[in-house]
C-alpha positions, 0 to 999 in steps of 0.5 A, spaced: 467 498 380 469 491 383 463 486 385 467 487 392 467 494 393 459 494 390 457 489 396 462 494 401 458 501 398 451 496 399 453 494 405 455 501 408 448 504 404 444 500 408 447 501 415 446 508 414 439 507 412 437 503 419 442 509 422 435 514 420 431 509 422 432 508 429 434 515 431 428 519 427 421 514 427 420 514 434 417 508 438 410 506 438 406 507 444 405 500 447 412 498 446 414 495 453 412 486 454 409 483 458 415 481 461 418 488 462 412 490 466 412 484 471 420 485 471 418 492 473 413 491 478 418 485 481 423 491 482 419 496 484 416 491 490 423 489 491 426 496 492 420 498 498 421 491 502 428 494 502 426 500 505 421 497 510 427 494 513 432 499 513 427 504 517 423 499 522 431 496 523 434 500 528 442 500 529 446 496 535 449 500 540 455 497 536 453 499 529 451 506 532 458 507 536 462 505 529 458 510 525 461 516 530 468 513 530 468 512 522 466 519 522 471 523 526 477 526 522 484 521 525 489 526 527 494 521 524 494 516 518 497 509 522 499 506 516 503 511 514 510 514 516 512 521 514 508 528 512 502 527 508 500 532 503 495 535 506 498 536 513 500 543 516 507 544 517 509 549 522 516 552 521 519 553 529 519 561 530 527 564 532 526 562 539 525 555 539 530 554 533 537 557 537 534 553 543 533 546 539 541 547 536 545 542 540 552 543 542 558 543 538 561 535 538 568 535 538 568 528 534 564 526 528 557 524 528 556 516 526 550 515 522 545 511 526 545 504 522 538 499 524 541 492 522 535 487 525 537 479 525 531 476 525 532 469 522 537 464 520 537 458 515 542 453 514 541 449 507 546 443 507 553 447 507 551 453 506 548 458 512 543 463 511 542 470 515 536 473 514 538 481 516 533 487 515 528 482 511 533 480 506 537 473 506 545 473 506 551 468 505 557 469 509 562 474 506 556 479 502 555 486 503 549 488 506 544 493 502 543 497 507 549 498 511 557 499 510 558 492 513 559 486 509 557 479 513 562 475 517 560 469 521 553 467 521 550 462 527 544 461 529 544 465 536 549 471 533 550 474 526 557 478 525 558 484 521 565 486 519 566 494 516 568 495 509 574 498 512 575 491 517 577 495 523 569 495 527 565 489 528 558 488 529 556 483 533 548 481 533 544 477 537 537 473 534 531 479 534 535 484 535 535 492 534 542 494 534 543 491 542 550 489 539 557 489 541 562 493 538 570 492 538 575 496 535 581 491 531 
């Protein structure tokens, strides 16, 4: 056996050894310091202070109507949009079903598409729409609709279909109050 392994079986030997010690002497009877019952002492007086003013002290109108309102139920989470987990989804019965039908169309449904212009940028030459909260240059096709940007102006964006016969013209801030021509 090498010099080396002897000091690691040495080594491991001791540790086992102190290992006994700790978990099988128990400690004597006088083991805390001074220092630990004054620290006691100081947090056990800390502690009642506490409670002292959190009985004498009564809540405000306020503070007593935000307890109520914290502890009702909301109906609906205002941050979140859509079912949650845990809400009750009441499937409609036969009757209120055929009465919810609407009628046949004749032409097809187009799907409802919100583009919002809410921003312009001109950088030098080159002009910048910031649409549905995404930068556009002229002649890109937006993410999340069939149309590609045409003209950008600070008062007016223009769309153009991917088939380039529906034009889309939006003003600044708007919700889809545009006007549509047909080429």
């Amino acid at each position: 056996m090498s010099k080396r392994e002897q000091f690691l079986l040495i080594g491991a030997c001791a540790a086992a050894l102190y290992g006994l010690y700790a978990t099988l002497v128990p400690p004597s009877a006088g083991g805390h310091s001074v220092t630990d019952q004054a620290h006691l002492a100081q947090l056990k007086a800390f502690t009642a202070d506490v409670d002292l003013q959190v009985t004498i002290r009564k809540p405000t109108r306020f503070e007593e109507m935000l307890l109520k309102l914290s502890a009702t139920r909301w109906e609906k989470d205002p941050f979140h949009h859509g079912r949650l987990p845990g809400e009750d989804v009441t499937e409609p019965d036969e009757t209120t079903a055929t009465a919810a039908e609407p009628p046949p169309l004749t032409e097809p449904v187009q799907p409802q598409i919100k583009v919002t212009y809410s921003g312009y940028l001109a950088a030098g030459p080159r002009r910048l729409a910031i649409v549905n909260g995404v930068q556009y240059a002229e002649g890109e096709n937006l993410l999340t609709a069939p149309f590609a940007v045409e003209k950008i102006t600070p008062e007016m964006l223009t769309l153009l279909n991917q088939a380039g016969d529906v034009r889309l013209e939006i003003p600044l801030e708007s919700d889809r109050d545009s006007t549509v021509r047909r080429e």
